[in-house]
VMD Tcl script that builds the backbone (N, CA, C; Angstrom):
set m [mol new atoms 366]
animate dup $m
set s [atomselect $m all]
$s set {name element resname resid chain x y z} {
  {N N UNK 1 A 0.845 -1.178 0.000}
  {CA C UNK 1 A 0.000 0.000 0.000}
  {C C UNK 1 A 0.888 1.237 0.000}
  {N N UNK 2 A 0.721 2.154 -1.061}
  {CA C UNK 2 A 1.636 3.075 -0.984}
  {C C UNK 2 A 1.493 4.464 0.166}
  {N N UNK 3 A 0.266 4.331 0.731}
  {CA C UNK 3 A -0.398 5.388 1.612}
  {C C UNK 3 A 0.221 4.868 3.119}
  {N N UNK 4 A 0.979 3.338 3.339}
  {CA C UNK 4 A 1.275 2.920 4.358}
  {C C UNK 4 A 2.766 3.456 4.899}
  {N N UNK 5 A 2.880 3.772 6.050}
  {CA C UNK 5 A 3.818 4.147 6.473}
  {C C UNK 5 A 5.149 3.057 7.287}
  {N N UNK 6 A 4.140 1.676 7.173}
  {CA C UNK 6 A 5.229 0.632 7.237}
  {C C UNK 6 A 5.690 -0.543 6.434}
  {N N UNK 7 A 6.494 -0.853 7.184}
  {CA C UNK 7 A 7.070 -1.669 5.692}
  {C C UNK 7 A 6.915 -3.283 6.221}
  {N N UNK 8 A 6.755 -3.886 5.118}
  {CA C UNK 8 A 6.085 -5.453 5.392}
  {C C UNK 8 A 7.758 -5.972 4.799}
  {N N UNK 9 A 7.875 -6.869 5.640}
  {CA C UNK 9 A 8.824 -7.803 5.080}
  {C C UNK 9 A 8.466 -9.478 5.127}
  {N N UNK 10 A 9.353 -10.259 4.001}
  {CA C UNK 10 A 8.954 -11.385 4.045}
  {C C UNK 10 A 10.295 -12.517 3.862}
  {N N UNK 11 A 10.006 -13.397 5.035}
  {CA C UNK 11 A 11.497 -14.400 4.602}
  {C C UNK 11 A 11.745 -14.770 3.402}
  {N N UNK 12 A 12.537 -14.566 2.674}
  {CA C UNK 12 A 13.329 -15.639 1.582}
  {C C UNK 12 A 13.821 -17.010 1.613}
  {N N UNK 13 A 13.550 -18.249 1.796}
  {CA C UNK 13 A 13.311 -19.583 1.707}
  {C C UNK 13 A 15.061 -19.310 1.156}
  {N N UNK 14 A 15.672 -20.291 1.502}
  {CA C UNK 14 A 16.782 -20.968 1.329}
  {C C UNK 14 A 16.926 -21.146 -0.241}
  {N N UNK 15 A 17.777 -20.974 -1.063}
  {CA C UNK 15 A 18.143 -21.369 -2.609}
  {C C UNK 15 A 17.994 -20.427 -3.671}
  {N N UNK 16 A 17.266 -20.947 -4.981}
  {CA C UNK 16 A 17.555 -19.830 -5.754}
  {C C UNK 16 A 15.921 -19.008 -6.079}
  {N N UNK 17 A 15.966 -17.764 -5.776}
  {CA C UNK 17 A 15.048 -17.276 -6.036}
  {C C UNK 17 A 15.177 -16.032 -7.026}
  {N N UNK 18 A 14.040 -15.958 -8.273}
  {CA C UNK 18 A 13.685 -14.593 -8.858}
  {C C UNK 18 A 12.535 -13.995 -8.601}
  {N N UNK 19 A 13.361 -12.467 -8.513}
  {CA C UNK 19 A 12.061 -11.376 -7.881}
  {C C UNK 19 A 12.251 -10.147 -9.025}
  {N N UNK 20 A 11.046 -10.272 -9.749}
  {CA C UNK 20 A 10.681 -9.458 -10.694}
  {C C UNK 20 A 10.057 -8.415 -10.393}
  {N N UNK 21 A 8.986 -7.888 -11.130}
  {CA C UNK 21 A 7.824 -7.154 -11.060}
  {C C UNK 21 A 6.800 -7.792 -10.158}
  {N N UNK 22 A 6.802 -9.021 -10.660}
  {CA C UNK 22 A 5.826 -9.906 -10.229}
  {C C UNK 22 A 6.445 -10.262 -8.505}
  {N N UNK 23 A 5.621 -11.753 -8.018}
  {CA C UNK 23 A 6.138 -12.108 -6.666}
  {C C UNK 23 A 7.517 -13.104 -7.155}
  {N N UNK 24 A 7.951 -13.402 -5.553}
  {CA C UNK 24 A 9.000 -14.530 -6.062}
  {C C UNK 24 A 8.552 -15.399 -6.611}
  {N N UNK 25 A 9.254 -16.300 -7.242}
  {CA C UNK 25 A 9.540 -17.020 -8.695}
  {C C UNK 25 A 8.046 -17.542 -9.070}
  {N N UNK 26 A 7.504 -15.954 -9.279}
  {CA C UNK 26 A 6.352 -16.180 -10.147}
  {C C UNK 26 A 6.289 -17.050 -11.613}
  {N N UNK 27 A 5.523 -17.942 -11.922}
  {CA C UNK 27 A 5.641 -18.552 -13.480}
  {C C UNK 27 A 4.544 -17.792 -14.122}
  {N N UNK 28 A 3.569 -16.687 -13.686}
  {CA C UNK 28 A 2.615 -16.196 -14.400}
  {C C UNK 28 A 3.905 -14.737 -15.104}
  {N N UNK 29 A 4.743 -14.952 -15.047}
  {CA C UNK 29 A 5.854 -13.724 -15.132}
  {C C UNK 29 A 6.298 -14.497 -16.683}
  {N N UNK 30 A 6.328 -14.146 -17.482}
  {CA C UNK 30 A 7.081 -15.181 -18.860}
  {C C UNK 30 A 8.785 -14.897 -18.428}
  {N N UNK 31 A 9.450 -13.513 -17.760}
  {CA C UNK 31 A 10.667 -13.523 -17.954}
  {C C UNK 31 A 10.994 -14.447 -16.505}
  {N N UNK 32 A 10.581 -14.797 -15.622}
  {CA C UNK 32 A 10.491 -16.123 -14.798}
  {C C UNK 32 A 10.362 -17.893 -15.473}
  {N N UNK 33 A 9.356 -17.351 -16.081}
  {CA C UNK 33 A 8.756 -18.629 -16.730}
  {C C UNK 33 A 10.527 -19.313 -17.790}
  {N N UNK 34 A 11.011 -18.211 -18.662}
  {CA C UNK 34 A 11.231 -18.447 -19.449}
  {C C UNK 34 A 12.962 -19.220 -18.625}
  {N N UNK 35 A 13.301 -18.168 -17.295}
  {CA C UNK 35 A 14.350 -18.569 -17.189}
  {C C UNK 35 A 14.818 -18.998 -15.855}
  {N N UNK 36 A 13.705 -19.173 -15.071}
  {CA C UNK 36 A 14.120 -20.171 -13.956}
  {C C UNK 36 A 15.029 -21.253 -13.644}
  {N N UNK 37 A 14.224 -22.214 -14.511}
  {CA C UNK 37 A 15.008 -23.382 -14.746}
  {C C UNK 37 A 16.102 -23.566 -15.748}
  {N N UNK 38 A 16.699 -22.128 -16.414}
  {CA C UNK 38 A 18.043 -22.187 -16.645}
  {C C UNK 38 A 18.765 -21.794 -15.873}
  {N N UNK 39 A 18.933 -20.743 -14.619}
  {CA C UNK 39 A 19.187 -20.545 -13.566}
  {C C UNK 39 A 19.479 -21.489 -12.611}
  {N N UNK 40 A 18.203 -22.387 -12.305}
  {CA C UNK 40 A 18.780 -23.844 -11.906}
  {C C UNK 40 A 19.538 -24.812 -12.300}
  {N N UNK 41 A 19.702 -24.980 -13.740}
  {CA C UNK 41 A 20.665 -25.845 -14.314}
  {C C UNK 41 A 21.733 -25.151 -14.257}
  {N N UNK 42 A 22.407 -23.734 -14.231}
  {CA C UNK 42 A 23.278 -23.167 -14.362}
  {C C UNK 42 A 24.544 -23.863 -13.551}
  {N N UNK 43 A 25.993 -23.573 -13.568}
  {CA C UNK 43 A 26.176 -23.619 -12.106}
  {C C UNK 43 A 25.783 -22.775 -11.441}
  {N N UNK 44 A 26.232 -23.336 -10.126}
  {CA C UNK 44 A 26.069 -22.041 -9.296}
  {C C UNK 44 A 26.652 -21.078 -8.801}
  {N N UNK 45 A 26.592 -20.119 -8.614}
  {CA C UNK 45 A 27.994 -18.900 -8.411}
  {C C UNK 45 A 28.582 -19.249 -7.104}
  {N N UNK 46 A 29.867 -18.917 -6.833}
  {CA C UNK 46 A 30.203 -19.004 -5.800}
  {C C UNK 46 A 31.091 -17.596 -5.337}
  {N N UNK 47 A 30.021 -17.187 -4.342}
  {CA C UNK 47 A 30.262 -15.930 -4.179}
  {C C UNK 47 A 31.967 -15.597 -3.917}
  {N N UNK 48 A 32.041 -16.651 -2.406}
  {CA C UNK 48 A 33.144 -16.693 -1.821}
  {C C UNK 48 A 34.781 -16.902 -3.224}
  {N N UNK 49 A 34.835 -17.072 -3.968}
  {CA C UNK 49 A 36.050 -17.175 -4.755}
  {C C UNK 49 A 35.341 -16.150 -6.253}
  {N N UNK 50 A 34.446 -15.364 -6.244}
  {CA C UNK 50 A 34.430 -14.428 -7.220}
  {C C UNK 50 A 33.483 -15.150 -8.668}
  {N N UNK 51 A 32.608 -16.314 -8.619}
  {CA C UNK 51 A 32.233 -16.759 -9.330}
  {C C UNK 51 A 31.034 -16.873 -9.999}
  {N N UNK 52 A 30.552 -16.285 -11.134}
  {CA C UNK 52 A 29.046 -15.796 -11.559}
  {C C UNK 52 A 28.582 -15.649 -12.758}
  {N N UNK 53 A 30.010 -16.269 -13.188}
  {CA C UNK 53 A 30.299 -16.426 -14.817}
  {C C UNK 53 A 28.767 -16.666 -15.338}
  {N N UNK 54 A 28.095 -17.621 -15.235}
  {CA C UNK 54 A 27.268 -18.329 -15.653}
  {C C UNK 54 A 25.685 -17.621 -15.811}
  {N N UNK 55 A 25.792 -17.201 -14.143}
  {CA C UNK 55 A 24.462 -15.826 -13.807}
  {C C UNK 55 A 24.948 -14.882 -14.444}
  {N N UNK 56 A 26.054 -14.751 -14.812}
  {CA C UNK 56 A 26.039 -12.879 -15.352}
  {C C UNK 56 A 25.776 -13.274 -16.626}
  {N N UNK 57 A 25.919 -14.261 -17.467}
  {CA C UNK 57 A 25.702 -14.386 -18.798}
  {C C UNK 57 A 24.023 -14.465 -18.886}
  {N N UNK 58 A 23.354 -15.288 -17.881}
  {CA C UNK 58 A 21.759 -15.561 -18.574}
  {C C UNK 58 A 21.325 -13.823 -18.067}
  {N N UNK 59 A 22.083 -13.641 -16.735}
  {CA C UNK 59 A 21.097 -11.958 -17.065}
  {C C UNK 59 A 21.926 -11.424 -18.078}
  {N N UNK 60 A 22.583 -11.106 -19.066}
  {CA C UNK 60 A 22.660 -10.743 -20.715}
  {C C UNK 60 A 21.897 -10.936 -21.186}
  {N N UNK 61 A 21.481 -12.095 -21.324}
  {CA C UNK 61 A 20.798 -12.660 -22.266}
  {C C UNK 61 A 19.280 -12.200 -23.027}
  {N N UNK 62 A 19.074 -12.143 -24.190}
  {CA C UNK 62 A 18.181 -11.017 -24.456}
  {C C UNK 62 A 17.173 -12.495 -25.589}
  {N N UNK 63 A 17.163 -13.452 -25.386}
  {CA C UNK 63 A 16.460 -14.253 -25.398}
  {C C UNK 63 A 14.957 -14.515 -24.870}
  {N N UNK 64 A 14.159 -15.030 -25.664}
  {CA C UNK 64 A 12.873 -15.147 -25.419}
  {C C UNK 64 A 11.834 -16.409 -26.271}
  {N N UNK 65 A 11.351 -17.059 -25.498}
  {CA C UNK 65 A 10.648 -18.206 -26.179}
  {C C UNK 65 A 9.853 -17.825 -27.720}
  {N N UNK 66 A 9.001 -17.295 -27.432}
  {CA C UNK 66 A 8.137 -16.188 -28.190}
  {C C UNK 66 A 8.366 -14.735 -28.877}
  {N N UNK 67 A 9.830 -14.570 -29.068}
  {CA C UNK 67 A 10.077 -13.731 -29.573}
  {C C UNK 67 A 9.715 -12.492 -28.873}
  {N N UNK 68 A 8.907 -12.432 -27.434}
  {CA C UNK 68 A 8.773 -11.037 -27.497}
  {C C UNK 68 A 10.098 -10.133 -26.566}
  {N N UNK 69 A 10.045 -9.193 -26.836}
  {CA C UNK 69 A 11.417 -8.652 -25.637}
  {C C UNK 69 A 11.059 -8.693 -24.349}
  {N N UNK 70 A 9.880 -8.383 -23.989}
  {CA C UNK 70 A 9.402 -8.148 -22.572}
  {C C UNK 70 A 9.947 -9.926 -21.510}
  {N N UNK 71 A 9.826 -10.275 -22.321}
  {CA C UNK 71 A 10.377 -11.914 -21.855}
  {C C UNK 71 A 11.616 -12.186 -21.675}
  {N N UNK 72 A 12.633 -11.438 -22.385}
  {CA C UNK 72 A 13.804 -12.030 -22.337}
  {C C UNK 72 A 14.289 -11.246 -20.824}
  {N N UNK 73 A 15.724 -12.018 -20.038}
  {CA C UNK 73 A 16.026 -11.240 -19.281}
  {C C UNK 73 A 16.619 -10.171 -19.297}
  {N N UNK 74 A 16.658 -9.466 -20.175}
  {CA C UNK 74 A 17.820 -8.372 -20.360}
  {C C UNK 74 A 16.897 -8.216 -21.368}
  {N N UNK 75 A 15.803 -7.064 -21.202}
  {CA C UNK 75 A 15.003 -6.078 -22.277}
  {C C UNK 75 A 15.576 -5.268 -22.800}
  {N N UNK 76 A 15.103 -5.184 -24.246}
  {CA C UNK 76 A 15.887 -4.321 -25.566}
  {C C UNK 76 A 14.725 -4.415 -26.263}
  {N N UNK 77 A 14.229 -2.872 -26.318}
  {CA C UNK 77 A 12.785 -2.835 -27.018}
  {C C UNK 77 A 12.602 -2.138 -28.506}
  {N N UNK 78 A 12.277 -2.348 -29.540}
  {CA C UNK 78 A 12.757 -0.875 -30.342}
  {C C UNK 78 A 11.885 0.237 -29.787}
  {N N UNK 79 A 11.610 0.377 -28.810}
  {CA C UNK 79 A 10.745 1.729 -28.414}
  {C C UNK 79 A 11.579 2.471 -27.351}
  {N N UNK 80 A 12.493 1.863 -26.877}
  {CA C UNK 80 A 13.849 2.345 -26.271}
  {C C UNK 80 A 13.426 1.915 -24.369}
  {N N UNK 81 A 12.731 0.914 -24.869}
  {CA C UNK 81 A 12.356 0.353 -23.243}
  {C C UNK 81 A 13.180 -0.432 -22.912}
  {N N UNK 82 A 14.112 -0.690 -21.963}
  {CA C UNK 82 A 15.244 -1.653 -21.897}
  {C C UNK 82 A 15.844 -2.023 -20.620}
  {N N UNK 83 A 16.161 -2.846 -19.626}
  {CA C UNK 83 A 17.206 -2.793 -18.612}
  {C C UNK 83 A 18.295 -1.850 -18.968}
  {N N UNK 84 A 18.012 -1.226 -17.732}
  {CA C UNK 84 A 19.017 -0.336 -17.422}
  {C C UNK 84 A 20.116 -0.602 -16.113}
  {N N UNK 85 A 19.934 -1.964 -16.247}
  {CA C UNK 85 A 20.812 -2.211 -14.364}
  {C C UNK 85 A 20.733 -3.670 -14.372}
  {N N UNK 86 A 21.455 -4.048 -13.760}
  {CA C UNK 86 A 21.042 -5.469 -13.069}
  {C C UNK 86 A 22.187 -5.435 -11.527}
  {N N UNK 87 A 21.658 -6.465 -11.093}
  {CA C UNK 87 A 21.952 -6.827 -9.614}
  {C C UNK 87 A 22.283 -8.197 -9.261}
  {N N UNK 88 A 23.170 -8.578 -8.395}
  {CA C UNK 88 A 23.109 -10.000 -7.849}
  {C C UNK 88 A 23.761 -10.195 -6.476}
  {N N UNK 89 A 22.782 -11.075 -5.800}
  {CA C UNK 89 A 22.828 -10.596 -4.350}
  {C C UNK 89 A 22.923 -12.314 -3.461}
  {N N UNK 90 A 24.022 -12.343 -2.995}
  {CA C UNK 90 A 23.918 -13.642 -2.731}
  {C C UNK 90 A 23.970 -13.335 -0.468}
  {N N UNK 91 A 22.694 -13.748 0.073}
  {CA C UNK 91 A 22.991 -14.201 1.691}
  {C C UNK 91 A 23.596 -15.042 2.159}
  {N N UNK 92 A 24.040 -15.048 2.917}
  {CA C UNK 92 A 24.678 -16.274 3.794}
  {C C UNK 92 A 23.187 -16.301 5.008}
  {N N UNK 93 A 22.921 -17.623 5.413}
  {CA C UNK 93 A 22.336 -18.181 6.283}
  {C C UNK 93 A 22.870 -16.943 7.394}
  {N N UNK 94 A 21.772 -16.914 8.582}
  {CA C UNK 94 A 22.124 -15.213 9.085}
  {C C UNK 94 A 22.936 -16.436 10.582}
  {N N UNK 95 A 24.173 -15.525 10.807}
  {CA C UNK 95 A 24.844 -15.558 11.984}
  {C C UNK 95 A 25.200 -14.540 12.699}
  {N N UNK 96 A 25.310 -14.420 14.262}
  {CA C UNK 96 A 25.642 -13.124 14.569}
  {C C UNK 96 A 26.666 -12.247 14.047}
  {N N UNK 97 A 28.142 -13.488 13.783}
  {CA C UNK 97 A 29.567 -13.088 12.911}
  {C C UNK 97 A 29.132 -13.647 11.984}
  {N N UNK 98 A 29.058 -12.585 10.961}
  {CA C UNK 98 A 29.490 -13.092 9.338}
  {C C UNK 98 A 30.428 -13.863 9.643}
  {N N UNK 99 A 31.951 -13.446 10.001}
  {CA C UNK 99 A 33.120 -14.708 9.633}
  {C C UNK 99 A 33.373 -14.133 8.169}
  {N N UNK 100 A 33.585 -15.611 7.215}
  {CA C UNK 100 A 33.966 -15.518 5.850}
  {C C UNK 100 A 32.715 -15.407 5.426}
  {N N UNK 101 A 31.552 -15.579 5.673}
  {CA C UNK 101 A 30.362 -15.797 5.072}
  {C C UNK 101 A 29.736 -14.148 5.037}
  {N N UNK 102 A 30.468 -13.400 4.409}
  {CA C UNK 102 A 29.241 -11.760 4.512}
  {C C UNK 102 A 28.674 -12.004 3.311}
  {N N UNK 103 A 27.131 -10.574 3.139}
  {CA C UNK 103 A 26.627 -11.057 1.898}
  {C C UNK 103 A 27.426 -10.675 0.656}
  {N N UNK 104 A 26.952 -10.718 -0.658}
  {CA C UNK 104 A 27.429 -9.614 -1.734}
  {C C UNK 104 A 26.627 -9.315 -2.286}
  {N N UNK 105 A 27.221 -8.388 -2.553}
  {CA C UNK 105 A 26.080 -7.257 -3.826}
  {C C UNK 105 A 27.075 -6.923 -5.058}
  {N N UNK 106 A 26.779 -7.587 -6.109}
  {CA C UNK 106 A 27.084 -7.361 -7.396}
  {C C UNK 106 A 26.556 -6.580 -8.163}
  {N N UNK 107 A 26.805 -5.728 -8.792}
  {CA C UNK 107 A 25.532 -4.073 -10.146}
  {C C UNK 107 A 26.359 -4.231 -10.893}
  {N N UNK 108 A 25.186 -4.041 -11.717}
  {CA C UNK 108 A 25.849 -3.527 -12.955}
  {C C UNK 108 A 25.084 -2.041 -13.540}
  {N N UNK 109 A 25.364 -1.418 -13.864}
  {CA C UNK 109 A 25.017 -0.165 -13.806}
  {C C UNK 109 A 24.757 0.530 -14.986}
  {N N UNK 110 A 23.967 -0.699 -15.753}
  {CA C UNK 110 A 23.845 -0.463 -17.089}
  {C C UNK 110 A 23.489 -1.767 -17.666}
  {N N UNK 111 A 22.967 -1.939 -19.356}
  {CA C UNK 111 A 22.679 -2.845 -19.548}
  {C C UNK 111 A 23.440 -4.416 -18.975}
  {N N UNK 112 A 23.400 -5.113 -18.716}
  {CA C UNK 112 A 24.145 -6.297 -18.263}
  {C C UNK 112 A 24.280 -7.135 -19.582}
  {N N UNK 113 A 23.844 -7.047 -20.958}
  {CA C UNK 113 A 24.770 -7.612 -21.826}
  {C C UNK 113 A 25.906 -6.662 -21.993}
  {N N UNK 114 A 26.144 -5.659 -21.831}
  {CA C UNK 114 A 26.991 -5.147 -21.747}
  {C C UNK 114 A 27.808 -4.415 -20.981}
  {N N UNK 115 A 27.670 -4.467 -20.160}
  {CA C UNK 115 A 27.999 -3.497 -17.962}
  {C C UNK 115 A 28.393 -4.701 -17.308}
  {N N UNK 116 A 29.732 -4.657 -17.255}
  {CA C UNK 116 A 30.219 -5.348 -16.394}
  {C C UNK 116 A 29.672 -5.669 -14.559}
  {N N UNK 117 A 30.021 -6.410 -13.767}
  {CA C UNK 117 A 28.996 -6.181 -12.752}
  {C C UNK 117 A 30.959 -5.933 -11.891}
  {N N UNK 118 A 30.597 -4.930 -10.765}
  {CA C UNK 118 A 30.843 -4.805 -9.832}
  {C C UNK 118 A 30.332 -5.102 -8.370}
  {N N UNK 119 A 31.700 -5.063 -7.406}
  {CA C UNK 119 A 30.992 -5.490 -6.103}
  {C C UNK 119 A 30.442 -3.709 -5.571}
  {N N UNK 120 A 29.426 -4.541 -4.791}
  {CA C UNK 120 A 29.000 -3.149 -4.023}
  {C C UNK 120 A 29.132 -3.265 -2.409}
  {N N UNK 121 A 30.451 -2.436 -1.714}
  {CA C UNK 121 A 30.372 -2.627 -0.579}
  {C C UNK 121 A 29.185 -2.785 0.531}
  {N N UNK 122 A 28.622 -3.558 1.533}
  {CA C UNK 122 A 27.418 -3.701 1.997}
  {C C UNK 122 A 28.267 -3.265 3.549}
}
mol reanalyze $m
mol bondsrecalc $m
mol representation Tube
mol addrep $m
């Protein structure tokens, strides 16, 4: 509710989740639908040694079942509608000491087929 003055929060379940427009890993979402389960087959990044090869390529990716752009993950519209950013955000299970386990925040600060991603100090 935008008239509300507090803020609702909700746990995130353990593994891999996408959060769009829509809710988490909505399938009524086509750019969910389309790439969930390449996300899951992917490897998996590993934050701790710098690794994301795999996630930073499908968010590039400007692919779509159906040809439309709104589907692919990385929108490119000819009407000049497009990602302008991407993000990747990996938690560690919460402990009082992080330890080696803190989170990360990866941006890219610009299209992500082409914007490299940086870390973002947290």
């Amino acid at each position: 509710d935008e008239d509300s003055e507090s803020i609702e929060y909700f746990n995130i379940p353990d593994g891999l989740s996408m959060i769009t427009a829509y809710d988490r890993n909505d399938l009524s979402s086509d750019r969910i639908k389309n790439y969930l389960e390449k996300f899951s087959l992917s490897n998996q990044p590993n934050p701790s040694k710098q690794e994301w090869q795999d996630w930073e390529m499908l968010l590039g990716s400007t692919y779509s079942k159906n040809n439309d752009p709104l589907s692919a993950m990385c929108v490119k519209t000819d009407m000049g509608f497009q990602t302008v950013s991407s993000s990747l955000i990996a938690l560690p299970t919460f402990q009082p000491n992080y330890g080696k386990n803190k989170p990360v925040y990866k941006y890219a600060n610009g299209s992500p087929d082409t914007t490299q991603y940086f870390d973002v100090e947290i």
